[in-house]
C-alpha positions in Angstrom: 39.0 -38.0 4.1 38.9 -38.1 8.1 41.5 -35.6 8.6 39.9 -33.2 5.5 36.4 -33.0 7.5 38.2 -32.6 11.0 40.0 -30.2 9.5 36.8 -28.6 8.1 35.0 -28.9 11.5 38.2 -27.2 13.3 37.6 -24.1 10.4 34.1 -23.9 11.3 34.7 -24.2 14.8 36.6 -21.0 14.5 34.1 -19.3 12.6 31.3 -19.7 15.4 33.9 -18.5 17.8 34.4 -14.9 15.6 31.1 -14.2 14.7 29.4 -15.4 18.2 31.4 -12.8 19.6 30.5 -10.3 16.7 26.7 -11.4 17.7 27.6 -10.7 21.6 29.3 -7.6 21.3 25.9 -5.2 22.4 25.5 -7.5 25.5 28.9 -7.1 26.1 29.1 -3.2 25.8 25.9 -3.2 28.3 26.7 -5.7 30.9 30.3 -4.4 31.2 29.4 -0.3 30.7 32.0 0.0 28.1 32.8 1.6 24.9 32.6 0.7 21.1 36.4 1.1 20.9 36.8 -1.1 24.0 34.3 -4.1 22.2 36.3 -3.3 19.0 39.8 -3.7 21.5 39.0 -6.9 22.0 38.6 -8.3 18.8 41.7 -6.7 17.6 43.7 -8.3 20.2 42.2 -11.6 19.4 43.9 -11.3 16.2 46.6 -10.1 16.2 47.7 -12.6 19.2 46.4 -15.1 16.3 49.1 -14.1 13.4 51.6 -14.6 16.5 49.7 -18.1 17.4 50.1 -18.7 13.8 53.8 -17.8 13.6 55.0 -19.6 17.0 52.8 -22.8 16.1 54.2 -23.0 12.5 57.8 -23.6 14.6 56.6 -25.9 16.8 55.1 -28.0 14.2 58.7 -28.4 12.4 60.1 -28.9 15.8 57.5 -31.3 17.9 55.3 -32.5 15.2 52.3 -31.3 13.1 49.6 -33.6 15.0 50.8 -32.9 18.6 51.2 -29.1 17.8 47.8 -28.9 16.5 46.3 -31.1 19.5 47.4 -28.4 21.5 46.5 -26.0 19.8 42.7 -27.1 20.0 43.3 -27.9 23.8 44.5 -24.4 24.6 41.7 -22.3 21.8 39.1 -24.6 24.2 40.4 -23.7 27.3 40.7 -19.8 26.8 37.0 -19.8 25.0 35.3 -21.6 28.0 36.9 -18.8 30.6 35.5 -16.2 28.2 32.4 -17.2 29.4 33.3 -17.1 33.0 35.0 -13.5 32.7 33.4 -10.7 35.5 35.1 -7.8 33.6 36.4 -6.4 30.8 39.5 -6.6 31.8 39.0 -10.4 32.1 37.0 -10.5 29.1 40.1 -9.4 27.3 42.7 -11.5 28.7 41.0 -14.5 28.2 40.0 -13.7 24.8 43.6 -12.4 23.9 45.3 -15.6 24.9 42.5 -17.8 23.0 43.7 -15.9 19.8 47.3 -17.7 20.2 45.3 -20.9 20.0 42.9 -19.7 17.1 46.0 -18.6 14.7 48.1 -21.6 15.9 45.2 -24.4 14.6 45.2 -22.9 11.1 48.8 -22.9 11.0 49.4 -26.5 12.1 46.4 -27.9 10.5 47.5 -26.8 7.1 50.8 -27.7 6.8 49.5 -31.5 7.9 46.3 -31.1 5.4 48.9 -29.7 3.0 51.5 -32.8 3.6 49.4 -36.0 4.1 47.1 -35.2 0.5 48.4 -36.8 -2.5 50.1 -34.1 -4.9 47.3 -34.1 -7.6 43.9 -33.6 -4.9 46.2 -31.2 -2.8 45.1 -27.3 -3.6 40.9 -29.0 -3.8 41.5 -30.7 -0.7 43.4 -27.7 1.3 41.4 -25.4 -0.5 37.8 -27.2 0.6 38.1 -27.3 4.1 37.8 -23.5 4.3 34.4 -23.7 3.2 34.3 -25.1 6.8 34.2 -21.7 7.4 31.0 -20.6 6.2 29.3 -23.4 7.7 30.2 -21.8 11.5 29.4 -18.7 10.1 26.0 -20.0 9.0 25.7 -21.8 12.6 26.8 -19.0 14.4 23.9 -16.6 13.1 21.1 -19.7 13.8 22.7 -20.0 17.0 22.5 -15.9 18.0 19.1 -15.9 16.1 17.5 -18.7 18.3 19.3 -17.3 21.9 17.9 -13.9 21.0 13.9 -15.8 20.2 13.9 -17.4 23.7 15.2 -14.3 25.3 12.3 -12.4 24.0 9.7 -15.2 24.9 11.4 -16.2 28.0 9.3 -16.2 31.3 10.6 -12.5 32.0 9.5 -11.1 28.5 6.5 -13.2 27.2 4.3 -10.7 28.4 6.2 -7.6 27.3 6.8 -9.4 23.9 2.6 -10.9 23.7 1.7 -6.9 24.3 4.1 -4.9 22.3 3.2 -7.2 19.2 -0.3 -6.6 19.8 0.2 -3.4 19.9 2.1 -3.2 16.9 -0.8 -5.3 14.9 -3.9 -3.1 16.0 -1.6 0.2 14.7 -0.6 -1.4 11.5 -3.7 -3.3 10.8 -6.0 -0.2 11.2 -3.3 1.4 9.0 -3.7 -1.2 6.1 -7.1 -1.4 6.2 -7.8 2.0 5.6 -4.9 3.1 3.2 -5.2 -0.2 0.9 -8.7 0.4 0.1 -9.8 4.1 0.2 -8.9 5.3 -2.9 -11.5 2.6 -4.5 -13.7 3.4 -1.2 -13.8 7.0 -2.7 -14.0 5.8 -6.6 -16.9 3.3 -6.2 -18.9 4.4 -3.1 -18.7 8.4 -3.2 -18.5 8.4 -7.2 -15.6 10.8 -7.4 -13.4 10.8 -10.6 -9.7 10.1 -10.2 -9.2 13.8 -10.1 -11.0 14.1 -7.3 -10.2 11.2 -5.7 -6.7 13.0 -5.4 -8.0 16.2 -3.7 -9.6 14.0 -0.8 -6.2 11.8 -1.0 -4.1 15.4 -0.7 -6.8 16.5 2.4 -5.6 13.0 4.4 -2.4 13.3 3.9 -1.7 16.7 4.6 -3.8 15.5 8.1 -1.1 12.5 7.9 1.9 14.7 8.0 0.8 17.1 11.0 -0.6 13.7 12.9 3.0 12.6 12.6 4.6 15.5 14.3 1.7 16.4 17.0 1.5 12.9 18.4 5.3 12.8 18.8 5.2 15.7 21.1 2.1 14.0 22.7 4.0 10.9 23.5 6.2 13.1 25.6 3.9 15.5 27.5 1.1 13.4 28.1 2.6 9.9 27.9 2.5 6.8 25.6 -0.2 4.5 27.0 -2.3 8.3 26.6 -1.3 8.9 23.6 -2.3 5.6 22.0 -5.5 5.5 23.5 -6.3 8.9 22.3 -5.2 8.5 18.5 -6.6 5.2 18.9 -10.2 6.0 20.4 -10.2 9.5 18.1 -9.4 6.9 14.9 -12.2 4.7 15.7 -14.6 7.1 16.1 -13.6 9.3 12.9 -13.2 6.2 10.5 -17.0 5.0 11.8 -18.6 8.4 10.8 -16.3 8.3 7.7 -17.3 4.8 6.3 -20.5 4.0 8.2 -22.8 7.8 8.1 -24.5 8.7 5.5 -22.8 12.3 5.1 -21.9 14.2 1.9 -19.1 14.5 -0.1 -18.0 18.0 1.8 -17.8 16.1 5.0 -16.4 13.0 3.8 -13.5 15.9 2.1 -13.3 17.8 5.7 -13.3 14.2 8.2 -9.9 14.2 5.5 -7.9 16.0 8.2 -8.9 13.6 11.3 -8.7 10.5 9.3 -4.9 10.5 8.1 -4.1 12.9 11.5 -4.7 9.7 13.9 -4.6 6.9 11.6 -0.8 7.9 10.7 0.3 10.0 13.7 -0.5 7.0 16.2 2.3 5.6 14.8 4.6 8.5 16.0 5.1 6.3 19.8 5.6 3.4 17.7 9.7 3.5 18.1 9.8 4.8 21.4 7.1 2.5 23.4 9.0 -0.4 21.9 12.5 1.1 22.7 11.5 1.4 26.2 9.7 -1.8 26.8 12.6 -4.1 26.0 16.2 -4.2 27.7 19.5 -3.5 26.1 20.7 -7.1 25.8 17.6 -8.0 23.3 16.0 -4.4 22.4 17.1 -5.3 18.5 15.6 -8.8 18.6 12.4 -7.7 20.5 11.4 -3.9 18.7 12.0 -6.6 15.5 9.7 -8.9 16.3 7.2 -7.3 18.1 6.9 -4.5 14.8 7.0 -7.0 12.1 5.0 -9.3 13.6 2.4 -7.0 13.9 3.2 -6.3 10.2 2.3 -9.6 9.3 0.0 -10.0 10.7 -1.9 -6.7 9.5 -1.1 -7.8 6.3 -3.8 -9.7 6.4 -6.7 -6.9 6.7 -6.8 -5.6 3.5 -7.8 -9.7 2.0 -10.2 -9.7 5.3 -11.7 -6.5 4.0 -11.9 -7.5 0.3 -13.5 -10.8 1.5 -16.1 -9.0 3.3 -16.8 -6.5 0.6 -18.3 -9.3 -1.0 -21.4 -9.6 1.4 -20.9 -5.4 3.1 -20.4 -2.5 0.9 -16.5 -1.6 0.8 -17.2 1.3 3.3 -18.4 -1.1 6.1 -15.9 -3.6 5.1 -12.9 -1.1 6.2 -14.9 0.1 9.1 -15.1 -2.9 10.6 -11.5 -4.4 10.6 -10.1 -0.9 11.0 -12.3 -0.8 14.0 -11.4 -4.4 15.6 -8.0 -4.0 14.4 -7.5 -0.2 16.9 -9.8 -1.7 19.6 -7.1 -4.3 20.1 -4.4 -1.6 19.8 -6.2 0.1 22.8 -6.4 -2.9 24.8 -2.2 -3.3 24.6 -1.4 0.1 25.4 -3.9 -0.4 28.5 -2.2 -3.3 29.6 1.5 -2.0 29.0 3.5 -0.2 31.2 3.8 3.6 31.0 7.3 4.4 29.9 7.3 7.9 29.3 11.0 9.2 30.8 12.3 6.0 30.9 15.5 5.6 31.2 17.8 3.1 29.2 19.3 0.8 31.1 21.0 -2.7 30.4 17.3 -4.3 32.1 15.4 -1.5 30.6 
């Protein structure tokens, strides 16, 4: 029983150690400057120096013994992982990663012949067989292990601010978003009276507005910058969504303010992907442009119960005014505090 879960630890073991390194690979490519087909060099030496491991500790374990073969076969897979994390170049990155591949083929080899011997004849393919599922369980370790490095990156001392102000950023454009989309078409049956037809006419008007928002702020974002262009779609959909839901205008103008409302509700989203891009480095722009968008996702997910809540004791019109209002005045606020990144360029700390 011993030997089976040693054996299953030594499998999962070697599962951290593949799929840590499939985790590392964009750090690697950045801090080293090099190539996909370099990163993907590596691994393939790493195996096939394994199948030879494999091969060569098979002999030994005829010749010297299965437990003494596989002790050093753990011994040297140690060794050569520890220097991986002492390597200064790619060149060293790959020796030392080549050379722990002898000892990662060689454990498998020796451990199963001795799993494979020392089980009685009747438990023998369950037991041999079970300790691969060893192997799933580093997997499984390996990804809480990447996940958690790549959390404290983005909240470490360095990037708490960066992270705090790009997810606030992301909530005020999302939650202005939700609160406007989720609840106008009943904003437009129940306040303004229109039929369903109509309602679709004043729908058609905002998105049409939507679609040329999209494509004017992303040219924005590059001639007059982001932190601009945020605080103009952001002011412009403040003050167009308070004359919308909060005036006492006509039908006509509720159809014509159309245009303005989907043009900077939706096309403030347009610097969305490139603010975020630029704020965070290389080694954790995944982890951070994740978090930092879907936080904000979730946390706008919230508006449209807020604003159903409220319609209880506001009309619906006010209701959306005022989290859509609250929800871009905290959008301006970020992009105040952010750095401008307009012509960045990307860097492995930037």
């Amino acid at each position: 029983m011993r030997l089976a879960l040693a054996e299953a630890e030594a499998a999962a073991v070697d599962a951290m150690d593949v799929q840590i390194f499939s985790f590392a690979i964009p750090a690697i490519i950045a801090a080293f400057a090099i190539t996909n087909a370099d990163a993907g060099l590596i691994g393939t030496a790493t195996l096939l120096t394994s199948a030879f491991g494999g091969w060569f500790a098979g002999a030994l374990s005829d010749r010297f013994g299965r437990v003494r073969t596989l002790q050093l076969t753990i011994i040297w897979f140690a060794f050569f992982t520890f220097l991986c994390g002492f390597a200064q170049n790619y060149t060293q990155l790959f020796i030392f990663r080549a050379l722990m591949g002898l000892g990662f083929g060689g454990e498998w080899a020796a451990g199963a012949v001795l799993m494979g011997e020392v089980i009685r004849a009747q438990h023998r393919g369950k037991a041999v067989g079970s300790v691969q599922s060893g192997w799933a369980i580093g997997w499984g370790i390996a990804a809480i292990m990447a996940t958690w490095f790549f959390i404290m990156e983005i909240f470490s001392p360095m990037m708490l601010k960066t992270t705090i102000l790009t997810s606030v950023l992301a909530t005020g454009a999302q939650g202005g978003y939700y609160a406007i989309a989720t609840w106008l078409p009943t904003y437009l049956r129940t306040e303004r009276k229109l039929t369903v037809l109509g309602t679709g006419g004043y729908l058609a008007v905002i998105i049409v507005g939507s679609f040329i928002g999209y494509l004017v702020s992303a040219y924005l974002a590059d001639r007059i910058g982001r932190r601009a262009n945020f605080t103009l779609f952001a002011v412009c959909s403040v003050l167009t969504v308070f004359v919308y839901t909060q005036l006492p205008i006509n039908n006509m103008i509720i159809l014509i303010l159309g245009f303005p409302l989907g043009f900077f509700a939706s096309g403030i989203f347009s610097g969305m992907g490139a603010v975020l891009t630029e704020n965070f480095p290389t080694r954790v722009r995944g982890s951070g442009q994740g978090f930092a968008y879907n936080f904000g996702r979730g946390v706008a997910a919230l508006n449209p119960f807020f604003v159903g809540v409220l319609s209880a004791t506001l009309p619906l019109g006010q209701s959306i005014g005022v989290f859509a209002v609250i929800a871009y005045g905290i959008l301006i606020v970020a992009a105040l505090l952010l750095p401008e990144t307009k012509g960045r360029e990307l860097t492995a700390d930037a």
